[in-house]
C-alpha positions as CSV (number, residue, x, y, z in Angstrom):
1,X,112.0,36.2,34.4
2,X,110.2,39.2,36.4
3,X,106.8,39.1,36.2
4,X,105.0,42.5,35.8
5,X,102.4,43.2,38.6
6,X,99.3,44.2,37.0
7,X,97.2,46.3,39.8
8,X,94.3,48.9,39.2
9,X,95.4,52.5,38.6
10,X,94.6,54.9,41.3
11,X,91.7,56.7,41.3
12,X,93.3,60.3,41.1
13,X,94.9,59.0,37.5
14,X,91.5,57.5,36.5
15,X,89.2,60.7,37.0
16,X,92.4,62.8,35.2
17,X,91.8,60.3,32.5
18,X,88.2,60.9,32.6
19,X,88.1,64.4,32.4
20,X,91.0,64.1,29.9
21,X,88.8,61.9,27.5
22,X,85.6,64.2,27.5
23,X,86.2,66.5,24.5
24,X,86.8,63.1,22.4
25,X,83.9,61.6,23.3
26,X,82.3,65.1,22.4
27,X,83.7,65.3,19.1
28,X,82.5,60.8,18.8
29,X,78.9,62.7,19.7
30,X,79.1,65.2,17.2
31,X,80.3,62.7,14.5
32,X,77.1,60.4,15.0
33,X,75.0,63.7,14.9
34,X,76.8,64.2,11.5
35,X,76.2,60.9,10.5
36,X,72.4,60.9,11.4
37,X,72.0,63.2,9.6
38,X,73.5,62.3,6.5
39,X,76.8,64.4,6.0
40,X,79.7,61.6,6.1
41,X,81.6,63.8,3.5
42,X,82.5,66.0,6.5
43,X,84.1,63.4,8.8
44,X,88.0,63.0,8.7
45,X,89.8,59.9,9.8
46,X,91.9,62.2,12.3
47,X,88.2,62.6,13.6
48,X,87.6,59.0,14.1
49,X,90.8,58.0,15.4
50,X,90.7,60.9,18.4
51,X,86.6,59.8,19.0
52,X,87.8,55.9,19.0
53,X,90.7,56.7,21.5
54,X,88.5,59.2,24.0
55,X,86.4,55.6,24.0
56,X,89.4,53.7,25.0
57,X,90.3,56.2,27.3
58,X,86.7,56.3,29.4
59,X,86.9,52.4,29.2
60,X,90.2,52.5,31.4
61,X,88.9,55.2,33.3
62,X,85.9,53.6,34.2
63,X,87.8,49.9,35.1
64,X,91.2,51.5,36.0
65,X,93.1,48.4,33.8
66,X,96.6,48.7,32.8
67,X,97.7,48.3,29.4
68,X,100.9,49.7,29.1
């Protein structure tokens, strides 16, 4: 049985990630401006799943983990 090494990804890929991430965590910041002020009507679950996966994207860029 091979055993998968599970090392830190390089910090090239992890600021590419980064910068890759920022117009979903934009959008996460609009929603909650959205939802502050009181217009959930407007928010799509397309929305949520793109702000919820720019999230998860910063998290790895920020700790440079593997998951896949």
């Amino acid at each position: 049985m091979l055993l998968k090494e599970k090392g830190k990804l390089s910090l090239t890929v992890r600021i590419i990630v980064g910068l890759l991430a920022l117009p979903s965590l934009l959008l996460a910041f609009m929603l909650i401006s959205e939802a502050i002020n009181g217009r959930y009507d407007g928010i799509g679950i397309f929305e949520l799943v793109y702000s919820v996966v720019g999230f998860f994207a910063i998290y790895i860029a920020l700790t440079g983990k593997k998951f896949f």
